[in-house]
NULUM-234021 format. One record per residue: residue number from 1; x negated, y negated, z negated of N, C-alpha, C, O, CB in turn. Coordinates in Angstrom, 3 decimals. Glycine has a CB too. Example, Ala and Ser with C-alpha at 12.3 -4.5 7.8 and 13.67 -1.06 7.14 Angstrom:
2
+-----+----------+----------+----------+----------+----------+----------+----------+----------+----------+----------+----------+----------+----------+----------+----------+
: pos :   n_east :  n_north :     n_up :  ca_east : ca_north :    ca_up :   c_east :  c_north :     c_up :   o_east :  o_north :     o_up :  cb_east : cb_north :    cb_up :
+-----+----------+----------+----------+----------+----------+----------+----------+----------+----------+----------+----------+----------+----------+----------+----------+
:   1 :  -13.190 :    5.690 :   -7.800 :  -12.300 :    4.500 :   -7.800 :  -13.200 :    3.300 :   -7.800 :  -14.236 :    3.319 :   -8.465 :  -11.308 :    4.473 :   -9.046 :
:   2 :  -12.850 :    2.250 :   -7.080 :  -13.670 :    1.060 :   -7.140 :  -12.900 :   -0.030 :   -7.870 :  -13.409 :   -1.138 :   -8.039 :  -14.084 :    0.598 :   -5.725 :
+-----+----------+----------+----------+----------+----------+----------+----------+----------+----------+----------+----------+----------+----------+----------+----------+
This chain:
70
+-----+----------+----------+----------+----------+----------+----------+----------+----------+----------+----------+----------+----------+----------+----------+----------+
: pos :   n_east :  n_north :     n_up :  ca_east : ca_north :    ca_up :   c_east :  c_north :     c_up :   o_east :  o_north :     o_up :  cb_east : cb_north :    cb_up :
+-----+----------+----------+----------+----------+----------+----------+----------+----------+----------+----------+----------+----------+----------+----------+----------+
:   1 : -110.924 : -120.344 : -101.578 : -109.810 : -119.479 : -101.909 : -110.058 : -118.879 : -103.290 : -111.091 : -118.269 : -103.566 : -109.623 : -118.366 : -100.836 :
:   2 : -108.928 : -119.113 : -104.248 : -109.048 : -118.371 : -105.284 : -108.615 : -116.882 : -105.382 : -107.883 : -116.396 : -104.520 : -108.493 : -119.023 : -106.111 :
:   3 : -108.984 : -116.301 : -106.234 : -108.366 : -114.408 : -105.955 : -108.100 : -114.609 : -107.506 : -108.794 : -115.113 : -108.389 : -109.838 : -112.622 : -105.324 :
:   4 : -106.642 : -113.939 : -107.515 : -106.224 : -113.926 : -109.245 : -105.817 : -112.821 : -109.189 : -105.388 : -112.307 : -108.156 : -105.094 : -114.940 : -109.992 :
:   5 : -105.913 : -112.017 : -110.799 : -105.911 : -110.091 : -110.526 : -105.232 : -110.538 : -112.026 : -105.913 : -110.655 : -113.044 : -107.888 : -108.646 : -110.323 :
:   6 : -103.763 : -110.765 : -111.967 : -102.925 : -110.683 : -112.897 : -101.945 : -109.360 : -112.951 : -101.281 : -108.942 : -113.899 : -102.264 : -111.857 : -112.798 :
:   7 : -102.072 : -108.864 : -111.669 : -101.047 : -108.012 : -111.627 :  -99.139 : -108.592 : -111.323 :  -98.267 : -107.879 : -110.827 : -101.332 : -107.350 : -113.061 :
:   8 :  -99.012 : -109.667 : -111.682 :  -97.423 : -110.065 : -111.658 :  -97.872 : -110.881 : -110.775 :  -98.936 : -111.478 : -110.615 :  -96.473 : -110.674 : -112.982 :
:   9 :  -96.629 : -110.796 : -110.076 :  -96.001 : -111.960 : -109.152 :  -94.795 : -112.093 : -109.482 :  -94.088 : -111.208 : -109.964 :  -96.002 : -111.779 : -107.680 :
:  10 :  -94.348 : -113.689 : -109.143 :  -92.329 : -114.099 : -109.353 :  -92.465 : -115.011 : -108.468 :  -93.476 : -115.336 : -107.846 :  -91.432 : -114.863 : -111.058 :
:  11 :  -91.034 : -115.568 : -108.410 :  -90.954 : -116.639 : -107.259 :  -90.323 : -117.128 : -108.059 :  -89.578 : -116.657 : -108.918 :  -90.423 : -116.522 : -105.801 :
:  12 :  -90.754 : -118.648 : -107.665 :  -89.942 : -119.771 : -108.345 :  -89.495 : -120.827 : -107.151 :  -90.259 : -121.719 : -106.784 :  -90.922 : -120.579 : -109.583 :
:  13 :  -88.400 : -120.667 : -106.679 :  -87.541 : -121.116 : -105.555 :  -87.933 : -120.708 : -104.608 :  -87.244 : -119.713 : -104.384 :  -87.356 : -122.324 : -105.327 :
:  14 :  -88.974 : -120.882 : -103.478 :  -88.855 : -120.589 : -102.175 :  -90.854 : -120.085 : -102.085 :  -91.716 : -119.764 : -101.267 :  -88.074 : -122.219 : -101.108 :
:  15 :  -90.682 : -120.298 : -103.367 :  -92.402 : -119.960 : -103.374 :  -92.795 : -118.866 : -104.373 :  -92.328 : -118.884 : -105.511 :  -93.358 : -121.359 : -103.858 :
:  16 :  -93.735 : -117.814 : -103.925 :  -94.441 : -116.505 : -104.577 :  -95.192 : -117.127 : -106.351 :  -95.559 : -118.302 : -106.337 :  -96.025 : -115.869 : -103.159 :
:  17 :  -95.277 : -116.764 : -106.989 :  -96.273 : -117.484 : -107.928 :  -96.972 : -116.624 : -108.804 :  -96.730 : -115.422 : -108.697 :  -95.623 : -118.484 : -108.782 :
:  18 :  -97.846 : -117.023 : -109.703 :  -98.815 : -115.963 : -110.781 :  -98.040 : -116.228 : -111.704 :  -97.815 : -117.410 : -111.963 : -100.520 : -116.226 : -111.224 :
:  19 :  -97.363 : -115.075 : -112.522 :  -96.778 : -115.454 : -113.359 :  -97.045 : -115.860 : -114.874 :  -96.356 : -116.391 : -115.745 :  -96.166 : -114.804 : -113.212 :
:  20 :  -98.159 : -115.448 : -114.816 :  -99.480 : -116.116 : -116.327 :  -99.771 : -117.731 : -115.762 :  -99.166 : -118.518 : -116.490 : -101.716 : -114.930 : -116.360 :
:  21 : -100.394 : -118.302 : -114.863 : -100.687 : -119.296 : -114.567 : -100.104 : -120.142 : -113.424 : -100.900 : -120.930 : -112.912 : -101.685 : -119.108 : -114.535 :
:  22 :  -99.143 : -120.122 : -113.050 :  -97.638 : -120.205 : -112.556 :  -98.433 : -120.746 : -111.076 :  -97.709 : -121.470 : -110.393 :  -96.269 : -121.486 : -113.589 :
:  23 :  -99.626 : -120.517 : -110.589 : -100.077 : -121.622 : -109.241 :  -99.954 : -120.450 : -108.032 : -100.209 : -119.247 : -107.972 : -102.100 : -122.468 : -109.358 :
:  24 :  -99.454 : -121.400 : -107.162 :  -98.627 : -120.622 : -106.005 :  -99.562 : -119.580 : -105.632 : -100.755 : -119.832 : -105.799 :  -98.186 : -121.553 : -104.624 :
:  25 :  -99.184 : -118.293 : -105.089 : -100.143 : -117.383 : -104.765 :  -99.409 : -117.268 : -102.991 :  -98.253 : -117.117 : -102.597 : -100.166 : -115.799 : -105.994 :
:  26 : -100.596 : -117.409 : -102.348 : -100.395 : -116.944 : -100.735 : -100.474 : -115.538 : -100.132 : -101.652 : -115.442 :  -99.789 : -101.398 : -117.585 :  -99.959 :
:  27 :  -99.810 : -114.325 :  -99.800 : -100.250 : -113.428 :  -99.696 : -100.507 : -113.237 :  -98.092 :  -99.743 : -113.655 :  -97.222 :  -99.535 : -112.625 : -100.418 :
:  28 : -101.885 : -112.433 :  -97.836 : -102.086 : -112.683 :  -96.117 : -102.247 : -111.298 :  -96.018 : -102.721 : -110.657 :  -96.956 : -103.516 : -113.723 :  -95.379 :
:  29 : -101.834 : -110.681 :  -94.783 : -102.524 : -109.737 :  -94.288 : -102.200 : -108.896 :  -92.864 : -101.715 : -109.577 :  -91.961 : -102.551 : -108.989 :  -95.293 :
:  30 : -102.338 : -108.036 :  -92.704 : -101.885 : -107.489 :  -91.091 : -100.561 : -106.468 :  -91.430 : -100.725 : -105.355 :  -91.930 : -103.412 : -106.396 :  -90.143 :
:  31 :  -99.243 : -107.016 :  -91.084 :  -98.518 : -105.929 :  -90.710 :  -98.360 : -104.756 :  -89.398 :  -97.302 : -104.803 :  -88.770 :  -97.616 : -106.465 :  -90.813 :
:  32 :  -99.245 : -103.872 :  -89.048 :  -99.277 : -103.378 :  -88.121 :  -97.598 : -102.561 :  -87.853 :  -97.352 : -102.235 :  -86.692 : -100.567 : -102.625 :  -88.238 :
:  33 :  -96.656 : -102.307 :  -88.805 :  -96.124 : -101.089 :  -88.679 :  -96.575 :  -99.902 :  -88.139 :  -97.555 :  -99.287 :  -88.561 :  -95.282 : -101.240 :  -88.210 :
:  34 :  -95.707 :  -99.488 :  -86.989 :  -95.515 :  -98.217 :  -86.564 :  -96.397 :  -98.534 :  -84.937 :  -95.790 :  -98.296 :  -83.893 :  -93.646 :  -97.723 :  -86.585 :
:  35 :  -97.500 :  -98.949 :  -84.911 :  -97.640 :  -99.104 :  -83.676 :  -98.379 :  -98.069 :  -83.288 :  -98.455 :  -98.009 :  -82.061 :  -98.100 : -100.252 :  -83.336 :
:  36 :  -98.922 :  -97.277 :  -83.819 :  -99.724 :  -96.234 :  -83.579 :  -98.643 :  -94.729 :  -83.945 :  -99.024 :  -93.560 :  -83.901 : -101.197 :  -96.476 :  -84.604 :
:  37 :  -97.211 :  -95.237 :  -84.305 :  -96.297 :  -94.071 :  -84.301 :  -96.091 :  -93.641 :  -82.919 :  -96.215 :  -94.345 :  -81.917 :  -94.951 :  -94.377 :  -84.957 :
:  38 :  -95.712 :  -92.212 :  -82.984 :  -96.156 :  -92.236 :  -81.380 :  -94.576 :  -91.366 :  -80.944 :  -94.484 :  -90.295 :  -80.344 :  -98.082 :  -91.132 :  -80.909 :
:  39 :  -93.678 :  -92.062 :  -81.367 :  -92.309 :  -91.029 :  -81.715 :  -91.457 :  -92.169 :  -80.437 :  -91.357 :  -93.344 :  -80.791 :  -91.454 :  -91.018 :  -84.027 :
:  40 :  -91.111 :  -91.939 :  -79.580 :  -90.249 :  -92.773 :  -78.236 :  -89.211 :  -93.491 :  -78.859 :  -88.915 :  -94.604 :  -78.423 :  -89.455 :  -91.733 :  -76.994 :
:  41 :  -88.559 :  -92.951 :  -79.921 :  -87.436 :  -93.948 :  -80.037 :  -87.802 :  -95.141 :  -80.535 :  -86.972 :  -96.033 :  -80.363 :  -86.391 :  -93.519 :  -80.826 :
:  42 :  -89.171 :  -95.542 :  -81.317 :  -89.757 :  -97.100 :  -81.438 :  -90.598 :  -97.412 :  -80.999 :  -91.023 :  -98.530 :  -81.291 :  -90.057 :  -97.608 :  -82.402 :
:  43 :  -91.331 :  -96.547 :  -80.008 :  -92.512 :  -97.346 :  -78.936 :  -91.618 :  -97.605 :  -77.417 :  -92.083 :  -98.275 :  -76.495 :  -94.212 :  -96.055 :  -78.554 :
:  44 :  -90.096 :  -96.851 :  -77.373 :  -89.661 :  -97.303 :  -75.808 :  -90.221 :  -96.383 :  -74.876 :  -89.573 :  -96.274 :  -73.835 :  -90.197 :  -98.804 :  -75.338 :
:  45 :  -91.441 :  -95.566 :  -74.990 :  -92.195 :  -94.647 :  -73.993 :  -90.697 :  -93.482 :  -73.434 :  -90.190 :  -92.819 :  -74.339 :  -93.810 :  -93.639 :  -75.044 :
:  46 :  -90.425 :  -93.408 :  -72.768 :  -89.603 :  -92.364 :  -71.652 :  -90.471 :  -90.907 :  -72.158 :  -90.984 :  -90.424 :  -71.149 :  -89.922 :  -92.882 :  -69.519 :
:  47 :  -90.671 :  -90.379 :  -72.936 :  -91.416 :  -89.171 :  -73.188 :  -91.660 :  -88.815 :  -74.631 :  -91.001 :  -89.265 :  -75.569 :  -92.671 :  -89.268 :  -72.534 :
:  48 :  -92.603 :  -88.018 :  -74.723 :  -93.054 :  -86.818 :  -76.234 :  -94.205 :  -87.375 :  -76.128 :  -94.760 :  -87.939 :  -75.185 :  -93.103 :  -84.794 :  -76.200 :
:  49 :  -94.480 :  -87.181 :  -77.083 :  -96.178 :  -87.971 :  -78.113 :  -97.071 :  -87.212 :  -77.050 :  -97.777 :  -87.915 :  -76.326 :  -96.694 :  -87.242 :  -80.436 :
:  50 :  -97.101 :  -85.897 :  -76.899 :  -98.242 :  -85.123 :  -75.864 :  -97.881 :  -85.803 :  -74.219 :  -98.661 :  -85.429 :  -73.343 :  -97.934 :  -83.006 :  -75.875 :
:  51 :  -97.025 :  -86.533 :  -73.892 :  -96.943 :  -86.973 :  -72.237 :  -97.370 :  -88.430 :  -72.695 :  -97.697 :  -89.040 :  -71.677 :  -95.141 :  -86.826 :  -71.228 :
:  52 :  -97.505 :  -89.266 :  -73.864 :  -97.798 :  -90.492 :  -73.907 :  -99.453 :  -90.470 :  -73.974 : -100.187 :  -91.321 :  -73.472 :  -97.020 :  -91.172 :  -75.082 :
:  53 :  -99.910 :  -89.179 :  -74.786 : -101.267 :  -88.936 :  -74.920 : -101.938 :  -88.961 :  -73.401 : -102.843 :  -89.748 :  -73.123 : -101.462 :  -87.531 :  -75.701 :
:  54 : -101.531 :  -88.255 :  -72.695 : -102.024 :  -87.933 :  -71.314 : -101.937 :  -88.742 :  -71.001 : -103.087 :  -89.181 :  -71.008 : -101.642 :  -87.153 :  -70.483 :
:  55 : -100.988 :  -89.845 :  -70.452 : -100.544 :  -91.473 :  -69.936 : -102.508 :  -92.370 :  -70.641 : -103.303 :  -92.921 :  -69.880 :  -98.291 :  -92.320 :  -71.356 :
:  56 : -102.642 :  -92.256 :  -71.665 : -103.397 :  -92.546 :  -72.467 : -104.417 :  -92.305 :  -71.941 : -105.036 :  -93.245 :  -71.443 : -103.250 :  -92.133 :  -73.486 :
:  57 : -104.912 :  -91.058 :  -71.870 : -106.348 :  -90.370 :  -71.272 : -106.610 :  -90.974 :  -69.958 : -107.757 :  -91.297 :  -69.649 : -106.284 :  -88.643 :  -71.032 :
:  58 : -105.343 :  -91.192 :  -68.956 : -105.454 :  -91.497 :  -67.839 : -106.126 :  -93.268 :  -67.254 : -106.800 :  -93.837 :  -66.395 : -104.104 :  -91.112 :  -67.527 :
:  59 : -105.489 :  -93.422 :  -68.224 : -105.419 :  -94.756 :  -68.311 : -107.236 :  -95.203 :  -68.661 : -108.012 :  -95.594 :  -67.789 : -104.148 :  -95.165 :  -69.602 :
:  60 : -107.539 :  -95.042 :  -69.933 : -108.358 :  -95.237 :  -70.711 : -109.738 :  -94.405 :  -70.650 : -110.779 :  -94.860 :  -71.124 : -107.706 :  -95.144 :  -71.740 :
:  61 : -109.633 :  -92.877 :  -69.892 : -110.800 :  -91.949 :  -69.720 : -111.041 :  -91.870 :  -71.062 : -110.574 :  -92.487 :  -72.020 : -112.067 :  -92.400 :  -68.820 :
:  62 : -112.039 :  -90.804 :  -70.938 : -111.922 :  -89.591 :  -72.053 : -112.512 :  -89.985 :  -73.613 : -112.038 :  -89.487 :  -74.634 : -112.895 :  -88.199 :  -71.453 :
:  63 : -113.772 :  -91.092 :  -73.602 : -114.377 :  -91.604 :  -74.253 : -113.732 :  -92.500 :  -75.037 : -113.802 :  -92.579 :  -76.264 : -115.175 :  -91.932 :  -73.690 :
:  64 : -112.951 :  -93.335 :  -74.116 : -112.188 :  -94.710 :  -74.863 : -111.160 :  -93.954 :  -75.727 : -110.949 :  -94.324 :  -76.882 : -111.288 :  -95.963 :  -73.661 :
:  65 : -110.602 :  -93.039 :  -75.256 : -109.215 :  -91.772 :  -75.615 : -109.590 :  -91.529 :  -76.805 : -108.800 :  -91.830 :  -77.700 : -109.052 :  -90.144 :  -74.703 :
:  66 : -110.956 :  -90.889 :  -77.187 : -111.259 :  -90.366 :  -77.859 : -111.562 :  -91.032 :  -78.996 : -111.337 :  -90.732 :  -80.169 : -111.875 :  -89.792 :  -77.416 :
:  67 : -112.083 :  -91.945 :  -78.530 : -112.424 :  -93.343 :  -79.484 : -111.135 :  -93.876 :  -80.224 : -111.123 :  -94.107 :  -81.433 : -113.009 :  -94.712 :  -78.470 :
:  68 : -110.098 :  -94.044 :  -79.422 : -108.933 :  -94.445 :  -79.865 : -107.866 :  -93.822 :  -81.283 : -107.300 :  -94.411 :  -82.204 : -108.355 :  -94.322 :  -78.677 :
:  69 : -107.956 :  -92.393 :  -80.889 : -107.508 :  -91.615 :  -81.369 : -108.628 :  -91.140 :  -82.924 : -108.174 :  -90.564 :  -83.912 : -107.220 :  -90.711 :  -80.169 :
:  70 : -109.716 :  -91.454 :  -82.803 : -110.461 :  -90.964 :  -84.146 : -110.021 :  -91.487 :  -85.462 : -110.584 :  -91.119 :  -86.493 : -111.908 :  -91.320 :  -84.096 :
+-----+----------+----------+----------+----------+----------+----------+----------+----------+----------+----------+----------+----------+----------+----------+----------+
């Protein structure tokens, strides 16, 4: 894998590219979003961030909880 630190990117038709040395650039990485948002209207949870926490503790005990949350 090459790593190029041009700063620009463009696309030239359906592909990302370097725009100094025009060779396709792949970009990878983790989109997590909001999964650790803890707000019901985009996790679906029936509740408030403090009744999903508890759901959490219960589930997981106090260590893993704690672990989770650091």
């Amino acid at each position: 894998m090459t790593v190029v630190q041009t700063g620009m990117l463009k696309t030239q038709g359906m592909r990302i590219i370097d725009s100094i040395t025009g060779q396709p650039v792949i970009l990878r990485g983790v989109g997590l979003g909001g999964w650790m948002n803890m707000e019901n209207f985009i996790s679906g949870f029936v509740g408030r961030e403090f009744q999903m926490r508890e759901s959490l503790l219960q589930v997981l005990g106090q260590e893993k909880y704690d672990f989770f949350f650091d």
